[in-house]
N, C-alpha and C positions, 0 to 999 in steps of 0.2 A: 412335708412342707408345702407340696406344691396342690395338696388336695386341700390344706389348710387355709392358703392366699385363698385359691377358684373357692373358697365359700365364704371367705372376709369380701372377697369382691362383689359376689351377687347381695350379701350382708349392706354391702356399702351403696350399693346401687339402690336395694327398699325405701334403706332409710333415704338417700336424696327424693325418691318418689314422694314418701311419707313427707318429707320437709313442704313439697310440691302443692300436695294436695293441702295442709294445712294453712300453706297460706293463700290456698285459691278459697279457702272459706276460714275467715280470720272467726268466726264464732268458736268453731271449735279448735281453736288453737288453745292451749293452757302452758302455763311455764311448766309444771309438772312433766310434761308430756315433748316438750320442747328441748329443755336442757339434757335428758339421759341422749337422746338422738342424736344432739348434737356434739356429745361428749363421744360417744361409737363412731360419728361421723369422723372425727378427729383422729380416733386410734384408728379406725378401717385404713381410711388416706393413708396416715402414717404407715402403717402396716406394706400396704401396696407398693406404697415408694419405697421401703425398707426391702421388699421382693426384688424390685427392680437393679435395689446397687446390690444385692443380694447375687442374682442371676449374673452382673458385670463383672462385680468383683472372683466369683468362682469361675467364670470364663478367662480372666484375666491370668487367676493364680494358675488354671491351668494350661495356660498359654506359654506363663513361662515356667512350668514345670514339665514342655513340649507332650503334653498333653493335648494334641490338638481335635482329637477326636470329642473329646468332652469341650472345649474350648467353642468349639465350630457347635455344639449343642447350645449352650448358651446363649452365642452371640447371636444366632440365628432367632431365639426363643422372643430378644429383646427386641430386636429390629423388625420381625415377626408381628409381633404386640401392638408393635410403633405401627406399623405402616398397616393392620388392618387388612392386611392380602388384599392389599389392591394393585392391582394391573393393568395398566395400558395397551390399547393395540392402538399403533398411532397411523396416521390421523385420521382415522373413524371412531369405531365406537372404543369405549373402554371394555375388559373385560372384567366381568365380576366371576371373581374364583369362589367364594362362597355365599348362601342366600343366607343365610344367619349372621346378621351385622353382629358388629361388635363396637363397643364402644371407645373414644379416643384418649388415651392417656398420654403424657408427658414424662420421657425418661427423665429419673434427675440429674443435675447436672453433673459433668465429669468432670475432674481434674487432670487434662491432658498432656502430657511432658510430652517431649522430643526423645524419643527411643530408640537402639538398634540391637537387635537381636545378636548374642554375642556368635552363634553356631551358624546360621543363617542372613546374617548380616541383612535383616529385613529393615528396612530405613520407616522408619513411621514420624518423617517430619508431614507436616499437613498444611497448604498453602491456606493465603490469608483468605477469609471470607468463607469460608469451609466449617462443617457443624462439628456436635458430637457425635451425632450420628454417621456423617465423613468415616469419623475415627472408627467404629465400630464395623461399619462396609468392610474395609482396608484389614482390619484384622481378622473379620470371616474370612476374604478372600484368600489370606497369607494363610491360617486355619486348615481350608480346604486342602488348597496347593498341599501345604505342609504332612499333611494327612492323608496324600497322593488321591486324593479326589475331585482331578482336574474338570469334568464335565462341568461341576457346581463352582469350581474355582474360575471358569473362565466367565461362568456368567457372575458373577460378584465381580472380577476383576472387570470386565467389562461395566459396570455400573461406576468404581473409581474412573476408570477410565473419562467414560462419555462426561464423568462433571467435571475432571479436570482438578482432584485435589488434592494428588498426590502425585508429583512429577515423577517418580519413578515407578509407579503402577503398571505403563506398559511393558516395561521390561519384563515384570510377570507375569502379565498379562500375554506375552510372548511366548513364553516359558510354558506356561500351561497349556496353550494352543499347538505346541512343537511335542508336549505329553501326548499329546490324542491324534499328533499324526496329523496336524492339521496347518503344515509346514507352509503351505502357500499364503494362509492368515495371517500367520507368524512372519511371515518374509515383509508384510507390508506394514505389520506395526512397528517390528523393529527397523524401520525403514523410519517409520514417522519419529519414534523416538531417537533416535540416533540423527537425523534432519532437524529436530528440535532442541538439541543441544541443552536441555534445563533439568538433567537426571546429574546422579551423581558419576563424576569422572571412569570413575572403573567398572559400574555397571554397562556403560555407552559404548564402553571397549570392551564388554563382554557380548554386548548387543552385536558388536559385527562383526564378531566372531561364532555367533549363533543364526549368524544371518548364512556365513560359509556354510555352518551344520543344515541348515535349511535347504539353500542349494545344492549338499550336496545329497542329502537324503530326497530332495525330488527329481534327481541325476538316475539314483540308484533305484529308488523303488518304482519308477514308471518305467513303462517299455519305451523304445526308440519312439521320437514324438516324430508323424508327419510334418513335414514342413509345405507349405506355397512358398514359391517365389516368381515373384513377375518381375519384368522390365520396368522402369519408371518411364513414364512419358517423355515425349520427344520435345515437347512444347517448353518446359522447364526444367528438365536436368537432361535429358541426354539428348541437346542441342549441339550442332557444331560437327567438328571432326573427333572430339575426344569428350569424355566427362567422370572421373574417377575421384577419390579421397571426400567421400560422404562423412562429415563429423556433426554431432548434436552442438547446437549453439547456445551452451547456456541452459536449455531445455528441449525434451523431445517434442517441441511445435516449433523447432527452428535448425536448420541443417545449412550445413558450412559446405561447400562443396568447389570442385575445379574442373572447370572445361575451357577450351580451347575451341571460339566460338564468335560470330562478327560480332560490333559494336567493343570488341575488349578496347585495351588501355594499348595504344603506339605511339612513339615518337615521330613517325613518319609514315604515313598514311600509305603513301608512293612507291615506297621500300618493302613497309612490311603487312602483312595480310595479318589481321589477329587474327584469324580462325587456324593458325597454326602458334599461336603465343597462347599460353597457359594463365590464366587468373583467376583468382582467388571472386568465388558469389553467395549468397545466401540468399532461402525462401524460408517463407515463414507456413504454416501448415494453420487453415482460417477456419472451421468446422472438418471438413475432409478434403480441400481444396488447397495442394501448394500451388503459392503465389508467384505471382510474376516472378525471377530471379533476380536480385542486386547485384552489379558490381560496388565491392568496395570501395573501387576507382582508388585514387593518388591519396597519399603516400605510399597502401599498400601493394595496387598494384601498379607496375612496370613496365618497360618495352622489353623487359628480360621475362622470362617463367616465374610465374607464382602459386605454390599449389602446396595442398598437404596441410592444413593448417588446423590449431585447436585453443581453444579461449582457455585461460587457467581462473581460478575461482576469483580472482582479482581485476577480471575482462581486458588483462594483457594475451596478444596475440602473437603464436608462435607457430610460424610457415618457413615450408623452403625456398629457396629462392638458387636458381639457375641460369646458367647463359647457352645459350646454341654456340659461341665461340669457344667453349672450353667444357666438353662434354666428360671430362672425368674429373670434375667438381662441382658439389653443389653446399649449398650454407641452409644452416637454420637462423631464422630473422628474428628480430622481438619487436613487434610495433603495440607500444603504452595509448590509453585512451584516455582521453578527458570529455566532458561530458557528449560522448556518441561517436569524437573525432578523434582520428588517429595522427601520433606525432608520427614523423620521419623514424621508418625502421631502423634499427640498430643490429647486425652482426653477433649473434652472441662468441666469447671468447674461444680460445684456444683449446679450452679444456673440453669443449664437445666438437669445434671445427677445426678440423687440420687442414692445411693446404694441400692442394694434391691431391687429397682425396673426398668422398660424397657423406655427408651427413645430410638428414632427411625425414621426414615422416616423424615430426614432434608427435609427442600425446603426453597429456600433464593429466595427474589422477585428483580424483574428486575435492581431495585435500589440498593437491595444492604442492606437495613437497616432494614429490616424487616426478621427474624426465624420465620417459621411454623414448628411444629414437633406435635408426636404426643407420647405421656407417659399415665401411670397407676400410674403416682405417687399421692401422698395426696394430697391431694385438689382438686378434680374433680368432677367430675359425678357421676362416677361409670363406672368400668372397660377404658378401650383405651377415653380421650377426645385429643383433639386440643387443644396444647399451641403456645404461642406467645410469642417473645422476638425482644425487641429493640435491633440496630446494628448502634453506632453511627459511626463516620469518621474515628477512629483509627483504628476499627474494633472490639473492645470491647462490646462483648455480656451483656445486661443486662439481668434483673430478667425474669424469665416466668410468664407467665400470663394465667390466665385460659381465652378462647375465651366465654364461659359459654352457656348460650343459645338461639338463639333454632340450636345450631350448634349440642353442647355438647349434652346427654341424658346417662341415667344410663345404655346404651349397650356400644357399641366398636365406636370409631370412630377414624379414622388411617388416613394412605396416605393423609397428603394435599396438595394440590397444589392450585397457588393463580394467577390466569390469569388477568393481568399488566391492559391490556387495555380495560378487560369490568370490572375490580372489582369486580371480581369473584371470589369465592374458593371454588374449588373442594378437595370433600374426599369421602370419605367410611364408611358406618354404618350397625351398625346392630339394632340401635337404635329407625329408622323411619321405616313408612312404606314403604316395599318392595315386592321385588318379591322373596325375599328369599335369605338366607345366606346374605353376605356383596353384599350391592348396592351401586351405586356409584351416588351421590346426587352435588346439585348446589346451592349453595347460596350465592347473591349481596350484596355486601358492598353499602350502602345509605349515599354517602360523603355529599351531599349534607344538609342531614339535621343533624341525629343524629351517624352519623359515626356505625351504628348499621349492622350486619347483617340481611337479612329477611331472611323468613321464608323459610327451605331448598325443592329443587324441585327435585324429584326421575327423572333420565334420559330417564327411563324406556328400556323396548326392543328397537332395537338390543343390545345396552350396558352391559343392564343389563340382568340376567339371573337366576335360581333359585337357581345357586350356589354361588360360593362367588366374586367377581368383585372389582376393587380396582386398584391403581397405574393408576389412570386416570390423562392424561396429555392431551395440546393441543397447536397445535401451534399458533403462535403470532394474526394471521387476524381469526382464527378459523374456519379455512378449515376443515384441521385434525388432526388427534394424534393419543394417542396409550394410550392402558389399557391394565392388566394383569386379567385371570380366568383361572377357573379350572372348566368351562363348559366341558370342553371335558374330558373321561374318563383315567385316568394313571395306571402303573403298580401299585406304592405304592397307589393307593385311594386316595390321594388326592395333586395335585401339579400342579402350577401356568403354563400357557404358555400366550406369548404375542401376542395382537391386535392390528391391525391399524384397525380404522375408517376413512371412507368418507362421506364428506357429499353429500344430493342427487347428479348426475351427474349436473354438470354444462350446460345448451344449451341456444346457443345464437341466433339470426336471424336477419335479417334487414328487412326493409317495407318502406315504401313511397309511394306518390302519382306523378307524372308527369305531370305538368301544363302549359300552356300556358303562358308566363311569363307576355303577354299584356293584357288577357283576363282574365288567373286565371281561365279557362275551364281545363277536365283532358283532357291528350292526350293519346288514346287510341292507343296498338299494339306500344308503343315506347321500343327500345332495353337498358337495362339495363345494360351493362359491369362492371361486377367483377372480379378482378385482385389483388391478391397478389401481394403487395410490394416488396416482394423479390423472385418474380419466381421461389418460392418451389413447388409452384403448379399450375394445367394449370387456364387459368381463364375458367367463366363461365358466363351462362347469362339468363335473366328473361326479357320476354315480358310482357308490361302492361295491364290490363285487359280494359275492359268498362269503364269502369269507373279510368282508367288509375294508377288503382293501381298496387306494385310489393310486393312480400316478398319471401326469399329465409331461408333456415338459415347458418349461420355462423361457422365456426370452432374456438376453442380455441386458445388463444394467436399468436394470426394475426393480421397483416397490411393488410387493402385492399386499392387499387386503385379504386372507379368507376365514371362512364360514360352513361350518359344518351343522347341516340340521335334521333332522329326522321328526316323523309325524310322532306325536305325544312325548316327544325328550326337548330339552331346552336344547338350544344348538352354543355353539360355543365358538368364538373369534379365533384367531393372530395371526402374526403377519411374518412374509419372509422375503428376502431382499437378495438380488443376483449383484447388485451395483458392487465394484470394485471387484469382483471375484477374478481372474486371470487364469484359473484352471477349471477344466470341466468340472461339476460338483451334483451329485444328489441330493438335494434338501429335504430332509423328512420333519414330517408333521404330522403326530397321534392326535387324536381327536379324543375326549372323555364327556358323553354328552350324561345329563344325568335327568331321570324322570321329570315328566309333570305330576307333583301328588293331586291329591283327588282335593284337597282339603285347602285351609287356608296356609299362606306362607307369612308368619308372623315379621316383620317389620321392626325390631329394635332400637329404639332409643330416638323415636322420632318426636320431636320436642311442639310445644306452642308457648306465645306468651299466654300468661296468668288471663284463666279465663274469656279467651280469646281463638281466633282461630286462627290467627299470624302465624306463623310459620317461624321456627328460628333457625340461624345459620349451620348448626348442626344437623337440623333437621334436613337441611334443601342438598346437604352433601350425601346424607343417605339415601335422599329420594332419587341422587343421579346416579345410582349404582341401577336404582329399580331403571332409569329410564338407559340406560347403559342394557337393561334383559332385554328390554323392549326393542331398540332399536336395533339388536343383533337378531333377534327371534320376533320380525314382522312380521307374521304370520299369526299375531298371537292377540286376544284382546281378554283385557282382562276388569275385574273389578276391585277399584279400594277402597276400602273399609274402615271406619271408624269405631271405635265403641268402646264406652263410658263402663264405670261397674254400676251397682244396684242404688249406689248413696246418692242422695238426692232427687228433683223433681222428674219424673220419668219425661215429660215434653220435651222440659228443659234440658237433659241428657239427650234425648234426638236429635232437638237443634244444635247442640254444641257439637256432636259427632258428625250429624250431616256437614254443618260448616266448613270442620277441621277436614274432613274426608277431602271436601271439595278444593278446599287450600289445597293438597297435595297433588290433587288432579292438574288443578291450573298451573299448578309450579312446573308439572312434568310437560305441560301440552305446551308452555315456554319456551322449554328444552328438544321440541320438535317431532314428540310423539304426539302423533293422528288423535283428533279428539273421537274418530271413531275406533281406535284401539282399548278406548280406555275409558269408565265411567265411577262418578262415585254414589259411595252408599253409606249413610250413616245407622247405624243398628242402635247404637243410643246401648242400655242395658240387658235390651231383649236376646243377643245370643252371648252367654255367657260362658267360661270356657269350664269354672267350675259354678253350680247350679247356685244359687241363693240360699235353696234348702239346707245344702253341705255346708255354707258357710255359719249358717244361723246358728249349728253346732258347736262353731267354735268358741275360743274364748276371747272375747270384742278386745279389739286391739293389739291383740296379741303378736308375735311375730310371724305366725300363721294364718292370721286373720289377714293379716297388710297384705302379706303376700297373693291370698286369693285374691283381693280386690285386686291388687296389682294385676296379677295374669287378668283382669277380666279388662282392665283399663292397658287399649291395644289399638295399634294399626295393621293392616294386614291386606294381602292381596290375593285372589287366585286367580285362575286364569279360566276362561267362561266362554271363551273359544277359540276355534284354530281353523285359519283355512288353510289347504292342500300346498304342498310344498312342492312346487313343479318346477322346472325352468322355464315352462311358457308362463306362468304368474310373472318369474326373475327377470322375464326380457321386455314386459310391457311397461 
């Protein structure tokens, strides 16, 4: 069947030539001659469109006869077809994957329903504005997945993806990236999907529960990470006598924080010193500059203690609030916003504040529904545990719950904090084993099975330290955050300042091999071009060794350009990006360069108007793949070629050919190739691909006849020089 279409189609292509040439010389046109062509013209078409739902329809039925190996052949064959292997390297050149064009065809239309796969519960709804081709992506990709050939699955999924037309694309998109071990990827799409809330309900909740499997497979399969951690400056947070309970405000460029510090909130000036009264400030973080500090001043803060505090996803405000006259009680407050201003705090109830005793250190989870705090009231441990309280949709706190253990223990355990997307909660003990005073411990919530916490994990150094440590927070992907100690020594003996941590230094790098694209030999001493995408920095460049390998490393959150080229091989583009990466990474890039032939490289399907040297819109799409060789392989200058077959006036075939030749040139030199890269030449009839002699043989008009004339009526280009490929050329 498919050797049958590949010769109705080169069949279908003569005859549109034959139609061509007929009516660029209306003499010899005759109805005789006109109607059989146009009747094969018909069935050809037909034919080929009948291939294509041909090809759909067999990828389909084996799709749902989970046949996806066959399925993913198909779909591929069609979209294949469609798109012409053509490839972008953005935003420079494009890259052309093959010099033998091919012509553009139109799948037929589909008839596309609303599907879900009964076994795999694959959703293939497709947003509005979206093709058939959409549809087609989306089931390669499910195809690949499904036929556990995730390298091909995430690059298809990746392609739903970036268009955006199928809301639940990254979930598998996720899913395939978490196949190849590539959990840190995975951590940030199911991140964006699960943040964008427009997937279906139970994939979203499978989403972050795969975010847990994420975190916990980059727990387990990396060794202990180095950490830094420095002091925060003295200028904006650890001002004053005190400064402790670091919390993210809304986002990590905004940190909520408490020090006890001059300028706070008194009722009496006379009386009381605020550098001993605690309130509530925030900075905002401006490129890598935190800002001046805020007090949130009145209503929230007091001539009493105000600290501890955490915004819930509704930017109500939940802090404790204490007095110096009654030192074995403290409250948790609620102060509600309207636009930017805070009403007068309110007390929350009895069910999380008892009298008599200290509740404290709110944290409210991403959702919204969930109170962590931490109290010494009855029913605990013994001394400070971790309570819990439900948050339904009015916002109605219910009852506290003791977390019990092995969170709890008969010591202290304070500050918690509950990190969204590995199901985590951090807090502070004095309970477990430590390194002394309050440490700052880790333990997993297991959604999966018994909804249980395990068993808690001391952070150890740099974190922790032999004095007390506490108010540990961290950001969303768990790059970094901030904790509060009293490692360092103070006037009064003992009083908190704030940390950031990082984790080890992030470093990135690229590698690759350089290969013979027709051998698959390395290619030894080939130039490697590296170029930042946005010309922040100069490029630079790596020769291939013996064995035709390169590796360079990388800078943080960049675009590169590059370019691999060797003296008489074309050199070949793409590009690769560190931006968003949040763990060290390898990036590799093979290179497949493939000869210069000696000869001409034929040019398909490059069109003119009737008898003209115009240029047509199909035409100037093929010509920017040639200027696409060009502008990756500048080192090349070449010549294109026109030529006519033997029928008609031989001058007149020169002129039409030079003309047309010269069309093509100008079109390219538009496009921004060198007009010394590139010259035209019209050959008119004089080189012909099959002789005159051979044809004169044949039987005039024949289907063998057209076709010689056809092979001789061409565009084409070779290449007619090359200067040296150095880096001192690259840097002038």
């Amino acid at each position: 069947m498919l050797k049958l279409f590949f010769k109705l189609y080169h069949t279908h292509m003569n005859v549109m030539n034959f139609l061509s040439r007929s009516l660029s010389n209306p003499g010899r046109l005759t109805l005789n001659r006109v109607i059989p062509a146009l009747l094969f013209l018909l069935f050809a078409t037909n034919i080929f469109s009948q291939s294509k739902k041909l090809w759909i329809e067999t990828a389909d039925n084996a799709y749902e006869k989970k046949d996806y190996a066959t399925a993913a052949v198909f779909y591929h064959k069609v979209l294949d077809d469609t798109s012409v292997l053509r490839s972008y390297v953005i935003p420079y050149e494009p890259q052309l994957v093959n010099l033998k064009m091919k012509s553009l065809f139109k799948v037929p239309e589909l008839k596309i329903t609303h599907r879900k796969d009964s076994v795999n519960t694959v959703k293939e709804t497709i947003v509005t504005g979206s093709t058939k081709f959409d549809f087609i992506n989306y089931r390669l990709a499910q195809s690949y997945r499904l036929n556990f050939d995730y390298p091909h699955a995430v690059d298809q999924f990746k392609v739903c993806v970036d268009k955006k037309v199928y809301p639940d694309a990254p979930y598998y998109y996720g899913l395939s990236l978490m196949s190849l071990k590539r959990y840190q990827e995975a951590l940030g799409v199911f991140d964006q999907y699960v943040t964008a809330n427009a997937g279906t309900d139970s994939l979203i909740k499978s989403a972050m529960k795969k975010q847990n499997s994420c975190f916990f497979a980059l727990d387990t399969l990396t060794g202990r990470k180095q950490i830094r951690v420095r002091m925060m400056d003295s200028l904006v947070f650890n001002r004053g006598t005190t400064s402790f309970a670091p919390m993210y405000y809304l986002s990590n460029n905004k940190i909520i924080f408490t020090s006890a510090r001059r300028g706070g909130v008194v009722t009496d000036p006379e009386k009381q010193d605020s550098k001993y009264y605690c309130d509530l400030y925030f900075s905002t973080l401006d490129d890598t500059i935190w800002q001046r500090p805020v007090n949130f001043g009145r209503p929230v803060n007091t001539s009493l203690h105000e600290g501890a505090a955490v915004f819930t996803p509704e930017e109500i405000m939940l802090f404790t609030r204490w007095s110096d006259n009654n030192r074995s009680e403290s409250f948790i407050y609620m102060a509600r916003t309207l636009e930017g201003k805070f009403y007068e705090a309110m007390k929350l109830g009895m069910n999380i504040n008892v009298p008599g005793y200290k509740a404290q250190q709110p944290f409210v989870t991403a959702n919204g529904r969930t109170l962590f705090f931490s109290s010494n009231r009855p029913g605990g441990k013994g001394g400070f545990d971790i309570w819990t309280a439900h948050i339904d949709e009015t916002g109605t706190i219910g009852e506290a719950k003791n977390l019990g253990a092995p969170i709890n223990t008969d010591g202290d355990e304070i500050t918690p904090f509950f990190h969204d997307i590995s199901n985590t909660i951090y807090f502070s003990s004095t309970g477990l084993a430590g390194l002394g005073g309050l440490d700052i411990f880790k333990s997993s919530l297991n959604v999966d099975l018994d909804s249980a916490f395990q068993a808690p994990i001391n952070l150890n150094s740099p974190i922790n330290s032999s004095k007390d440590d506490a108010y540990y927070i961290q950001e969303k992907l768990g790059t970094k955050g901030f904790f509060a100690s009293d490692r360092e020594p103070c006037p009064s003996g003992h009083c908190y300042d704030i940390y950031e941590y990082l984790n080890e230094p992030i470093q990135f790098s690229l590698e690759g091999v350089v290969f013979d694209g027709e051998t698959n030999d390395p290619i030894p001493s080939a130039l490697v071009t590296i170029r930042d995408v946005h010309d922040g920095d100069e490029p630079f460049f790596v020769i291939t060794n013996e064995k035709g390998e390169y590796s360079t490393p990388l800078k943080p959150h960049m675009e590169y350009f590059l370019k691999a080229q060797k003296t008489k091989y074309f050199g070949e583009a793409a590009s690769k990006s560190t931006k968003g990466l949040t763990e060290s990474t390898v990036l590799n890039q093979d290179f497949f360069l493939r000869k210069i032939p000696a000869g001409d490289i034929e040019i398909e399907g490059v069109e003119y108007d009737f008898n003209k040297f115009t240029l047509r819109p199909k035409s100037m799409e093929i010509l920017d793949k040639i200027v696409a060789i060009l502008k990756i392989n500048d080192n090349l200058s070449i010549e294109l070629s026109s030529h006519t077959d033997a029928r008609g006036n031989d001058e007149y075939n020169m002129k039409l050919s030079q003309g047309r030749a010269q069309s093509c040139v100008d079109y390219m030199v538009s496009k921004g190739v060198p007009k010394t890269h590139i010259h035209a030449t019209g050959y008119g009839e004089t080189k012909p691909i099959i002789p005159e002699s051979e044809i004169a043989k044949m039987v005039p008009k024949s289907e063998e006849f057209e076709t010689a004339h056809q092979k001789n009526r061409r565009t084409a280009f070779r290449v007619v020089g090359e200067s040296n490929i150095n880096i001192i050329n690259k840097t002038q």
